[in-house]
C-alpha angles and dihedrals in degrees: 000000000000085000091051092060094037078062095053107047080052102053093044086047080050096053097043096055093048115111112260124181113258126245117284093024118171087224094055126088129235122264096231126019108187127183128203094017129200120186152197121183121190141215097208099307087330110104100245102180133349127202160113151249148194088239145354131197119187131188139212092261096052099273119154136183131189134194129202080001124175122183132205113207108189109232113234120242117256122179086000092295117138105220119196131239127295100215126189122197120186135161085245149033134171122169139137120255080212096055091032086218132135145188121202119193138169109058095345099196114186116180117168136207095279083057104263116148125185142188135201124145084239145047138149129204139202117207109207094050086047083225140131141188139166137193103205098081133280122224110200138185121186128182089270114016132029114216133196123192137161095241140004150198129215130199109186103189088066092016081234117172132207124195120201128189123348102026128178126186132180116188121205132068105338106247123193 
């Protein structure tokens, strides 16, 4: 009996010494591949965002990747108005459900509920200040003005924007 256990400590030892792939590793897969994805994300038990993708891939550390994503972020009530969704659609999205962070790439397009697109190839997203912002240009067109700027800032809540450096702005009726 003594000898039986003598082999098994050994062979857990064993086990526990052998080389494993660390945690994130390009040759692993990934834990959960979904296809035709619908989803609901929560702010404690309020409905913070709603969507779907192509195509979704998590791993084990909370890693997630969408592709041909679009988002829908409910608009808070303000003065007893019910405002609509801001959605943002993109080719790509890779964030953490930890960090709560995203970042959305390949034709990122926000509009909100007053009728603003806007385009730029990068955003990224955080998720517990409900805010976004990107450096590599915004194109947006409004009902009455279109706008170009360098970088931007995004607060969802008041869909509230925010244009840094070069920043070029036509009122009148938006024209293609």
């Amino acid at each position: 009996m003594p000898r039986t256990v003598l082999i098994s400590s050994l062979l857990a030892l064993l086990a526990a010494c052998a080389p494993q792939q660390a945690p994130g590793d390009a040759s692993e897969p990934p834990a959960v591949v979904m296809h035709g994805v619908r989803l609901r994300s929560y702010d404690g038990s309020t409905l913070a965002m709603t969507g779907q993708a192509e195509q979704a891939t998590y791993q084990r550390n909370g890693d997630l990747t969408a592709t041909r994503a679009t988002l829908h972020m409910p608009g808070k009530d303000q003065e007893g108005e019910q405002p609509g969704d801001t959605i943002v659609r993109a080719k790509s999205m890779e964030g953490n459900l930890g960090t709560r962070r995203m970042v959305a790439s390949g034709d990122v397009e926000m509009r909100t509920a007053s009728g603003m697109v806007a385009l730029t190839p990068r955003a990224t997203y955080d998720g517990a200040q409900q805010s976004a912002w990107g450096t590599e240009g915004v194109r947006v067109k409004g009902p009455d003005y279109r706008l170009q700027a360098d970088a931007f800032s995004l607060s969802f809540p008041d869909e509230q924007f925010t244009f840094e450096g070069s920043v070029h702005t036509v009122l009148g009726a938006a024209r293609d």
